[in-house]
Structures are given as C-alpha cells and as structure tokens.
N, C-alpha and C positions, 0 to 999 in steps of 0.2 A: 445545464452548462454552468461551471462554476466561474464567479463574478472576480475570481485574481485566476490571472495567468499563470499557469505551470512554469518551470526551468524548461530551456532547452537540454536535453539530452546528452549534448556535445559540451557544453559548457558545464555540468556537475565535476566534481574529485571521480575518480577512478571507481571508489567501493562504493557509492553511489549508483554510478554509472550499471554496478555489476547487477544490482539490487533490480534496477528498471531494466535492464537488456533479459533479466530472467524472467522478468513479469512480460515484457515484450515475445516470451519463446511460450508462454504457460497460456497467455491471455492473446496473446495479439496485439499487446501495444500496453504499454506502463499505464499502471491505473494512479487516472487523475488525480484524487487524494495524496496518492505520493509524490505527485511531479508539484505539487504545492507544499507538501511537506520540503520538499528538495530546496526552495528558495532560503532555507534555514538547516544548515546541517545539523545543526545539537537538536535541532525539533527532530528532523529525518532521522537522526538516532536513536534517539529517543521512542520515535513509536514504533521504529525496528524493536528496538529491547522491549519495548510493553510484549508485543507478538512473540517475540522469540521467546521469552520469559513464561508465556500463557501458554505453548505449545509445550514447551520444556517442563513444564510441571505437571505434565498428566493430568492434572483436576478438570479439564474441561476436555469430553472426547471430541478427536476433530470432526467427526459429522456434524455432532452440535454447531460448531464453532460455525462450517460452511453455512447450516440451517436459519443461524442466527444473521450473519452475514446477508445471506440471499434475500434474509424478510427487513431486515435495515435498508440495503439498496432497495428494494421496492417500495417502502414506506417513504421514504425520501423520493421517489420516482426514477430511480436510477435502473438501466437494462443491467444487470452484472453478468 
C-alpha cells in the first residue's frame, strides 16, 4: 500500500483521465503508480513519454519489458 494517496479519477484533465480509464479496461482498475504520478501532471507526463519513448524505439522487446516489469512488482511485493 502506497504511503501518498493517488488522484481521484474524476478530478484529473481529460488525457489523463484517458491514460487510467485504459489501464482501468486492460488491468481492471489504474495502476497505483500512476494515480500518484497524476497528482503532478508534468511528472504524469513525463513518465508517459519515458514509456512511450522506450516502446517506440524498438531497443527493448516488449516481452522483456513485461518480464522485467513482473520481477520489479514482485521484488517490491506488489501482485501485478
């Protein structure tokens, strides 16, 4: 459980909003990281473009990326 409370939902800008309602259709509800990211837009942009950036350049295959992913959430104890 993270120690700062996420944004509400209802209360982000619009492209925000679209950002977590697609995590909410893929996962089942906006991942926390990002609803803390969202209390700062220029951060929540910010680590959209890191990702979008790192997808977009092909250097890293996206299995990797999930693999690496799934072993961060669990080393941290997070269920992902």
């Amino acid at each position: 459980m993270a120690r700062v409370k996420g944004v509400n939902t209802d209360e982000v800008e619009s492209s925000i909003r679209k950002v977590l309602e697609a995590q909410s259709e893929r996962w089942g509800a906006p991942l926390l990281n990002h609803l803390i990211y969202a209390r700062r837009p220029t951060i929540f942009r910010g680590v959209r473009a890191m990702w979008t950036g790192l997808d977009a350049s092909g250097l890293i295959d996206p299995k990797l990326v999930a693999l690496v992913n799934r072993r961060v959430a669990s080393l941290n104890g997070c269920e992902f």
